[in-house]
C-alpha positions in Angstrom: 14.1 -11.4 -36.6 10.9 -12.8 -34.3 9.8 -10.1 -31.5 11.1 -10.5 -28.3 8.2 -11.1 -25.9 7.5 -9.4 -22.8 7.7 -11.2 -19.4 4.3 -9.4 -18.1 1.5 -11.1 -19.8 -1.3 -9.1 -21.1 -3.9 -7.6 -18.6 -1.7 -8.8 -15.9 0.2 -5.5 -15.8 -3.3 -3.6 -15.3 -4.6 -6.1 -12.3 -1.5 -5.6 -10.3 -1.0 -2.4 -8.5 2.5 -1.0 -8.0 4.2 -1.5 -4.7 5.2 1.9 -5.1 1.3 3.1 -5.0 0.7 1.7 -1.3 3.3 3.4 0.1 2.2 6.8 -1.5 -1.2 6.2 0.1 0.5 6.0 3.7 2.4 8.5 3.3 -1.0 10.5 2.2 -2.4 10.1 5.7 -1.6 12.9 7.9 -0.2 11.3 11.3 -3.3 11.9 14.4 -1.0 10.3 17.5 -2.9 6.6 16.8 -2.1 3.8 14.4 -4.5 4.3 11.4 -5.2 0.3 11.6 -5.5 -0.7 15.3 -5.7 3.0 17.0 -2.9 2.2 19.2 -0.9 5.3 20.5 1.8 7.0 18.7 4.0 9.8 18.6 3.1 12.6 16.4 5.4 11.6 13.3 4.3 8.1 12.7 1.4 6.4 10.8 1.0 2.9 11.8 2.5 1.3 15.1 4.4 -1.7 12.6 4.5 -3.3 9.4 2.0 -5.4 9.9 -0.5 -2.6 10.5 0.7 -0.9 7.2 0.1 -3.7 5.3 -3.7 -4.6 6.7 -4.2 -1.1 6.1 -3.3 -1.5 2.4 -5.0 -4.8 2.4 -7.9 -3.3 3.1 -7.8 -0.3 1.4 -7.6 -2.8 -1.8 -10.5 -4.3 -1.1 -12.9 -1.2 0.1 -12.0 0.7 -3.5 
């Protein structure tokens, strides 16, 4: 019987951050009434004003480590 071979190549696994991570991060911040991207006003629950600001934020976040 041959092993059965993963579909995750080796070293691919390690590059590749879980989606799962990013959204730990946010959730990390404390909310402060302004989107954490763009500073636009918010209530007192929320982190970023929209998904798009979430995901710059993580975009960035990536790329400043």
């Amino acid at each position: 019987m041959e092993p059965i071979q993963e579909s995750v190549p080796d070293g691919a696994a390690a590059t590749t951050p879980p989606a799962s991570s990013a959204v730990r991060t946010r959730q990390a911040l404390p909310p402060k009434g302004s989107c954490w991207y763009c500073e636009r006003p918010l209530d007192s629950v929320r982190r970023f004003c929209g998904k798009e600001c979430a995901d710059a934020f993580d975009e960035e976040k990536e790329f400043t480590r």
